[in-house]
N, C-alpha and C positions, 0 to 999 in steps of 0.2 A: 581711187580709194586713198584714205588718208593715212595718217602714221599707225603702224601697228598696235592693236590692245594692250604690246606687253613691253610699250617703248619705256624708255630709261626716266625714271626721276627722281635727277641729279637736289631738289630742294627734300629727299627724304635721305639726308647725308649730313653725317655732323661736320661743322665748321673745322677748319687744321685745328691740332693743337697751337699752333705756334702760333694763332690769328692773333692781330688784336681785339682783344674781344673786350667789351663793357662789360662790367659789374649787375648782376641782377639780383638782388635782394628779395625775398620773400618776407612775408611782415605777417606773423598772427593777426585776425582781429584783434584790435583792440591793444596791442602790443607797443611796448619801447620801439621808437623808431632803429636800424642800426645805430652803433659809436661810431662807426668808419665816415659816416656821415660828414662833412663843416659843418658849421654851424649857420652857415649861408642854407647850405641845403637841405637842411633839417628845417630852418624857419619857413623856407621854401615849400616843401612838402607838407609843414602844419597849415599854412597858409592855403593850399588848396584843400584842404576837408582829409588828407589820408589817412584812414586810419585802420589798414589792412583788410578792407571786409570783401570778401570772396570777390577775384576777376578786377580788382580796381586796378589803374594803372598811376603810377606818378612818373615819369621824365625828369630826372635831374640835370640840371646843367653845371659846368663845371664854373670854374673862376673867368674864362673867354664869354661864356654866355652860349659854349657849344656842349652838344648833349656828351655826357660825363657818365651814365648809369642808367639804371630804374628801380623803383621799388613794385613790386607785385604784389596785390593783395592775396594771403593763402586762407584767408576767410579764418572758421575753427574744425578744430575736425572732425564734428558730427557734418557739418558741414560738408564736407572730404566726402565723407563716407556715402553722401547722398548722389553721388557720380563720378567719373570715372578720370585720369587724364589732367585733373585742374592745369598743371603747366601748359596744357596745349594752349590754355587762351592766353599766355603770356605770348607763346610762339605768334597767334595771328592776331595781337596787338600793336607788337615792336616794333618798331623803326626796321628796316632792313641793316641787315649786317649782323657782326659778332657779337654772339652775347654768350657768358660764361654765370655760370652759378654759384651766387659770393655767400649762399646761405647752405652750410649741409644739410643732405638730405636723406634720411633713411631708403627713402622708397626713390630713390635717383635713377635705377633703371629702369622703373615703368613709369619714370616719370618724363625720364629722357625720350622712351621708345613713343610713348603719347607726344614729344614735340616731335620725333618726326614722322609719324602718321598725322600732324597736325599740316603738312607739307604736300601731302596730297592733295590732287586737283585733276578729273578727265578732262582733259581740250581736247580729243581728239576731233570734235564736228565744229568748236568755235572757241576763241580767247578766253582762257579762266585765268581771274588773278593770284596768285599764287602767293604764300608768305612770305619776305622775303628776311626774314631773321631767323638767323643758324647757331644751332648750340655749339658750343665746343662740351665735347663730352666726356661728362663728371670725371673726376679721380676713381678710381678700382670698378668704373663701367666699361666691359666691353664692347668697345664699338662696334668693332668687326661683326660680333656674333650681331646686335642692336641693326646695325646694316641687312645684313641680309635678313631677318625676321623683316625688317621694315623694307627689303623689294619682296621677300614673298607676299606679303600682303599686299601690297600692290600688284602685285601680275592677278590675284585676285578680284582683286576691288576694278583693273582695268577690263576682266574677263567677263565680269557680271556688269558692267555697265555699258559696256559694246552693245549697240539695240541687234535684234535677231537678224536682219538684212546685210548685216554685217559678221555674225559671230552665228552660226550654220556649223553643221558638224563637220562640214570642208575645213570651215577658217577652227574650229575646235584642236581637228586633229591639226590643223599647222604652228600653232600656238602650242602644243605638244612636242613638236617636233623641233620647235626653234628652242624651246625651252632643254628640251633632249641633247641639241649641239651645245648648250652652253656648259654641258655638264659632262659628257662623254657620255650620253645613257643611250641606249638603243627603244628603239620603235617599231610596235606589229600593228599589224590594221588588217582585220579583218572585216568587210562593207559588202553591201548590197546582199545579195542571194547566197554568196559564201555563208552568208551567217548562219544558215538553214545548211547547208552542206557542213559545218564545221559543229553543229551543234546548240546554237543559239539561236530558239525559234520566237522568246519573246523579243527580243529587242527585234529580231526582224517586223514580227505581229505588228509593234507600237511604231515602228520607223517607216515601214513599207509606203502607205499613203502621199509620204513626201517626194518630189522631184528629188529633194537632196537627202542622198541615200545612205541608209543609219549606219553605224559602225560600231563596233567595238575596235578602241584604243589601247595600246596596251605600251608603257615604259618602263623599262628594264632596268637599273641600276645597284652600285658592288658586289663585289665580287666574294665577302666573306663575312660574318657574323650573323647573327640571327634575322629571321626575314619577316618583313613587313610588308604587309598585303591593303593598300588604300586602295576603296572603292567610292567613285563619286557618280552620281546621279549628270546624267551629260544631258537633260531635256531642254535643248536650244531655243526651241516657243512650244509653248502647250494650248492648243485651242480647247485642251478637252474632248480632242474627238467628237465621234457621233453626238455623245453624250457633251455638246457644245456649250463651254462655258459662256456666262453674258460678259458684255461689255467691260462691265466696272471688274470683274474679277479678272478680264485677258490683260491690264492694263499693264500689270509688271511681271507680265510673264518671262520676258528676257532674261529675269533673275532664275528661273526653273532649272539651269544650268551649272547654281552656287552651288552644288555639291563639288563638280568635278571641278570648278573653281576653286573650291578651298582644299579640295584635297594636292591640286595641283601647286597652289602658293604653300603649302604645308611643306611637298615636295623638293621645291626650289630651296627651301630654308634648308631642309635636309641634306641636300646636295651642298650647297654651298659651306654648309657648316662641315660636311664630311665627318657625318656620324658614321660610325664604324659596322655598320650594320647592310644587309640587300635590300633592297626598295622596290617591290612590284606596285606599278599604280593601274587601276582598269579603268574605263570611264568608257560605257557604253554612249554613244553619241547619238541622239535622234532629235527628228522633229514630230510631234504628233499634230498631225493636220489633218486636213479633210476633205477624201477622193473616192470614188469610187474602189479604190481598191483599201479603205481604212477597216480596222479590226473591229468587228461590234458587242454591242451588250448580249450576252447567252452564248458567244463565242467558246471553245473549248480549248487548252493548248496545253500540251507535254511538254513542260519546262527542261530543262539544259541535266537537269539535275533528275529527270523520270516522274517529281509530280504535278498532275496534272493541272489545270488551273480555270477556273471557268472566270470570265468576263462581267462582271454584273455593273463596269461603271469605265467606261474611257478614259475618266479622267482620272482615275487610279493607276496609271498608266507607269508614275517613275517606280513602285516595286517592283511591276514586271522587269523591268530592262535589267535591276539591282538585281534581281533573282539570278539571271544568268549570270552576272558577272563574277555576285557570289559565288555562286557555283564553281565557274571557273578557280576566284581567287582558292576556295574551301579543296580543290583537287591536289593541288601542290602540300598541302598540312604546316602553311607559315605557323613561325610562332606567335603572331598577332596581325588578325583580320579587324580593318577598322571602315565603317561605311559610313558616308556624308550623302545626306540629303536635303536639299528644300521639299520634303516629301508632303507634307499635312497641314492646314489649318488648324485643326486640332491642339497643334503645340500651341501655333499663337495664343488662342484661346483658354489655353492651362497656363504657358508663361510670359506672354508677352514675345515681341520683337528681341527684344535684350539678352533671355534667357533661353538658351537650346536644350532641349534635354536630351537625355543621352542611357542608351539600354545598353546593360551588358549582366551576364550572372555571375560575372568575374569579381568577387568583395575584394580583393586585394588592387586586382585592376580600375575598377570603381573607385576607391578612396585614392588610388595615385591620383586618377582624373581631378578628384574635386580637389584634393590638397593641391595640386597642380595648377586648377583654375582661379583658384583663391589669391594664389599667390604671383600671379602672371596678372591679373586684373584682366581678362578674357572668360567671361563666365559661366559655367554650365551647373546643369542642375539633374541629380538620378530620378527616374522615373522606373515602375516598375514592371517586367515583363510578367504580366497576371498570368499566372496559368490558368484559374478559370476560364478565362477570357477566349482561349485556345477554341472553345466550339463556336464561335462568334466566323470565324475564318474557315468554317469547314459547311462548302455548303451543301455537302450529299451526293450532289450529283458527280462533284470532282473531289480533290484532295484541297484542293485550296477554293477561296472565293478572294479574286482581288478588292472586293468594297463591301463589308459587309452592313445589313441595312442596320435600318435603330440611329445610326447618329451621335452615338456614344464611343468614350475610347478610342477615336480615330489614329491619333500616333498612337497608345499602346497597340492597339491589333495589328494595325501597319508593321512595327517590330517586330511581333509575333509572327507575322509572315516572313519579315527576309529573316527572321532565325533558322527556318525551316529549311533554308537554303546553305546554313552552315553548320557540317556533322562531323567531320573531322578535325576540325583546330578545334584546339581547346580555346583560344581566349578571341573574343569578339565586342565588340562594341559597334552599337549604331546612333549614329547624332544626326537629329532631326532639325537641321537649321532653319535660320531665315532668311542668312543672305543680307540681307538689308536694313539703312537706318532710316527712317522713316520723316527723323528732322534731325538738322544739323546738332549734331555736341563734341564736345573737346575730342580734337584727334579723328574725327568721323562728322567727316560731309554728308549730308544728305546723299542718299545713293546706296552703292556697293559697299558693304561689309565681309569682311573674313570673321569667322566664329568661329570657338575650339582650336583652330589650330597650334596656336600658342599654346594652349594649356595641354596638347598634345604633346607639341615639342618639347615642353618642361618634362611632363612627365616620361618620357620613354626610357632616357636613361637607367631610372631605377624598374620598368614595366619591362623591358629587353634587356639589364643588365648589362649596360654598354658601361 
């Protein structure tokens, strides 16, 4: 086996202060070159075509004929506005080494945090090349905090890119637990048949079929201030069950797992930063596969929580597992329950890859998120928990229907279902992620993605009053 999913990467680290670091200029389109400029290097720079426009790069050399700077095109800013990160392409332009920022910047800290998510790279199965030029980071940016958002996204982004023969609810919970030593946090595990004896019959239902036997996870962390309840979706591959997905749709099922991955890199950040708050995290862990002993369509089960559930689609499978866990989280009465899923199609289809949407009936809690995501460049979008919609999930014979037919609303009634699983906290929220970029852009490789967490982490303080 190779280096762990949640090994160290030391190029998503800013440059010492004290480096020597180059000059890097950002240039409007169409803009006065710098004054700081010679007038060597200014002729130099007009001589090749510069003239700021979005991603260009210029190398200036000094009086030796050795490199002295650079100018970076920052385009204009409708321009800006049409993606996310722009400095990242200065990061995986440069020369290797120190570079510092000789242009101020309003937006310096999501400008800085985009170079070093621009430093990300999985090698865990073969050689990736890696940026090799390091910011020295901005005046009145904190690093410290800027660091650790930039490993929790990674332990993320390495968690969901682990293929499934390696990243199993075995290697899940140890990746849990390593994470747990770094931090002082304790660890429960509940697996196999316990979970039936202890009160969790769906996650056993959806995990059962696999040799490697489903769990609920559970990390414990502080000791004082208000508490927060993450629940993440732990589905390590999804065939779909009975109801077996085809080919083209099993293809990135590895990412089925981004729930408990983002809640888990959300996690880390929290710990590290030592927000002053308790931290419960759940992450029911399974594989739904396919055995003779797999749950089927018409199935029946009394959820964790007393209501019942009937089966009308296998591959509806990550609400069940979230249902119980809910539950659990909902027994304790945190002052906010927040749940991560790669749950539905559905979102893709209303917002894209890019954009998660995210339920909650909470209006105060709702506008921290989005002011929060707005402002973090991390971006989420409210979507409405229909009450109409409520008998679409109720199919007669049981209290709940996990897939109801019609084809319509898929993430809103999915929501509507794990709400039903939280009756005592007052404040909840569910984000329906994607996990995933689908093509490389600034700061994000092709691959693994963290969503919301960021715009999470901004907002808590004023959401828990820390």
């Amino acid at each position: 086996m190779t280096d762990a999913p949640f090994s160290d990467h030391p190029e998503m680290r800013f440059a010492p202060a004290d480096a020597a670091a180059l000059p890097l200029w950002l240039v409007d389109s169409g803009a006065d070159l710098p004054a700081e400029l010679s007038p060597a290097q200014r002729a130099f720079a007009q001589a090749q075509g510069f003239d700021g426009a979005a991603g260009t790069l210029c190398l200036l050399p000094g009086a030796s004929g050795a490199l002295d700077g650079a100018l970076f095109g920052w385009g204009s800013a409708a321009n800006r506005r049409r993606g996310r990160f722009p400095l990242a392409r200065a990061a995986a332009a440069l020369p290797a080494g120190a570079w510092r920022l000789a242009t101020e910047l309003p937006e310096a800290e999501t400008e800085a945090l985009g170079w070093l998510f621009e430093g990300y790279r999985f090698g865990r199965y073969a050689p990736a090349k890696v940026p090799g030029a390091r910011l020295v980071c901005p005046a009145g940016v904190d690093a410290a905090r800027l660091e650790a958002i930039a490993a929790g996204e990674a332990l993320t982004r390495d968690l969901i890119n682990t293929p499934p023969n390696d990243m199993g609810p075995d290697e899940l919970e140890a990746a849990v637990r390593a994470l747990a030593g770094r931090h002082g946090a304790t660890v429960s595990v509940i697996a196999g048949d316990d979970l039936l004896a202890q009160g969790y019959p769906l996650i056993h239902a959806v995990g059962r079929a696999s040799p490697r036997a489903p769990r609920l996870i559970e990390l414990s962390w502080g000791g004082e201030g208000p508490e927060l309840a993450l629940v993440g979706k732990g589905v390590c591959f999804d065939t779909g069950g009975l109801n077996l997905k085809p080919g083209s749709s099993m293809g990135l099922m590895k990412k089925d797992m981004g729930g408990a991955a983002t809640v888990l890199g959300l996690a880390a950040m929290i710990m590290a930063l030592a927000l002053p708050l308790r931290l419960r995290v759940l992450i029911p862990a399974v594989e739904n596969a396919v055995s003779g002993a797999a749950f089927r369509p018409q199935d029946v089960y009394t959820s964790r929580k007393g209501l019942t559930v009937e089966i009308n689609n296998t591959d509806a499978e990550g609400r069940l597992v979230l249902a119980d866990a809910l539950a659990a989280a909902d027994e304790a009465c945190p002052d906010l329950i927040l749940c991560m899923a790669t749950l539905t199609g559905a979102a893709r289809v209303a917002l894209g890859p890019e954009v998660p949407p995210f339920y909650t009936d909470d209006e105060a809690l709702a506008a921290a998120l989005a002011g929060a995501a707005g402002a973090v460049a991390d971006p989420l979008w409210r979507m409405p928990l229909w009450e109409p919609y409520e008998t679409l999930i109720e199919p007669g014979i049981a209290d709940l229907d996990n897939a109801p037919s019609g084809g319509m609303a898929g993430s809103i009634t999915a929501a509507l279902f794990l709400r039903r699983f939280v009756t005592e906290t007052g404040r909840f929220a569910h984000f329906d992620i994607y996990g995933w970029q689908p093509a490389a852009a600034p700061g994000r490789p092709k691959g693994a993605v963290g969503q919301g967490a960021r715009a999470i982490l901004a907002a808590l303080p004023g959401v828990l009053g820390l």
